[in-house]
N, C-alpha and C positions, 0 to 999 in steps of 0.2 A: 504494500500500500504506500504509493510515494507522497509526498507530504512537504510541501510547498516552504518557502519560508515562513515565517513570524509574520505574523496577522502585522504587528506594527512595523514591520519593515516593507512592506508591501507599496512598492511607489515610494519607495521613498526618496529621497532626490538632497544630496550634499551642494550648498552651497559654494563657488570658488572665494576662496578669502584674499582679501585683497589690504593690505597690512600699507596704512600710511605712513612716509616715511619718520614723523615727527612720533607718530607712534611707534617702527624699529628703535628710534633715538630711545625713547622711554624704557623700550626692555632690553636695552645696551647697557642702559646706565641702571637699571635696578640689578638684572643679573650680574654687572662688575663690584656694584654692592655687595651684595649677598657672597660671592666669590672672593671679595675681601676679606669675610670672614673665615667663609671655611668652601672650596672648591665643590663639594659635595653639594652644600647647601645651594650653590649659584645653577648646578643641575638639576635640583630638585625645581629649585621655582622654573627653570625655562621649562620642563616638563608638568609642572603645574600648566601654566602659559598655553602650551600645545593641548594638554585635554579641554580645557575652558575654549582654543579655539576649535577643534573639534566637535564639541556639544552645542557649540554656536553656530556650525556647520552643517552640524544636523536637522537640529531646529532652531530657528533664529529668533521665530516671535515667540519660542517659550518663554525669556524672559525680559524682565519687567521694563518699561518706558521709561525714563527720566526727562524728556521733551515729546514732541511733537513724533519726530521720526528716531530717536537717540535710543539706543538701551543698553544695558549692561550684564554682566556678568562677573563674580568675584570666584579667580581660581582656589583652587581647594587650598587649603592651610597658608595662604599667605595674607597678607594684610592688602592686597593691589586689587584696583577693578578695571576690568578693559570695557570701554566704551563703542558701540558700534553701530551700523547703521547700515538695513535691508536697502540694496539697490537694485532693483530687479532681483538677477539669477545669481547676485553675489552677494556680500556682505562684508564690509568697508569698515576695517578697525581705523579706530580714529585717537587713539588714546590708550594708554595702561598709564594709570596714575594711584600713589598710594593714598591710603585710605585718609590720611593725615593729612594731606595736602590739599591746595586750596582747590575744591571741583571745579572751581570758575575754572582756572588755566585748561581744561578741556575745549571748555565753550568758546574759546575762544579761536577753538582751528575750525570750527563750523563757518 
């Protein structure tokens, strides 16, 4: 008896990500943080980084709006949120900024 995929995978369609450059700058400079301290740690967050872009990939309006077209996502155990933004068939990072820091500095590459 063959048996198709996963009822939720069915049609399901990955976004291309499309990573702004001001937003590389941001995970340059958080990862060379974090790798100041301890090199593991700077692998862990960029792999943080990659599943949160990935889940974002998958489904992009899962989560939540912060503007009009803007939403976000906070990778798992770090204190950062990448900011992004549905464009058609892709999805436009615009921002990783930490949690501390002023959220306006995002809005303003809008």
């Amino acid at each position: 008896m063959g048996r198709g995929p996963p009822a939720a995978r069915v049609g399901a369609v990955n976004f291309a990500l499309v990573i702004d450059p001001l937003a590389e700058a941001d995970l340059a400079l958080a990862r060379a943080e974090y790798e100041a301290i301890d090199p593991e740690l700077g692998s862990r967050f960029a792999a943080a980084v990659d599943d949160a872009f990935e889940r974002i990939r998958a489904a992009p309006v899962l989560y939540p709006l912060v503007t009009d077209d803007v939403r976000f996502i906070i990778p798992r155990r770090f204190p950062y949120v990448v900011y992004y933004r549905i464009e058609g068939d892709r999805v436009a990072v615009l921002a990783v900024i930490h949690k501390r820091q002023d959220q306006a500095r995002w809005m303003r590459r809008l």
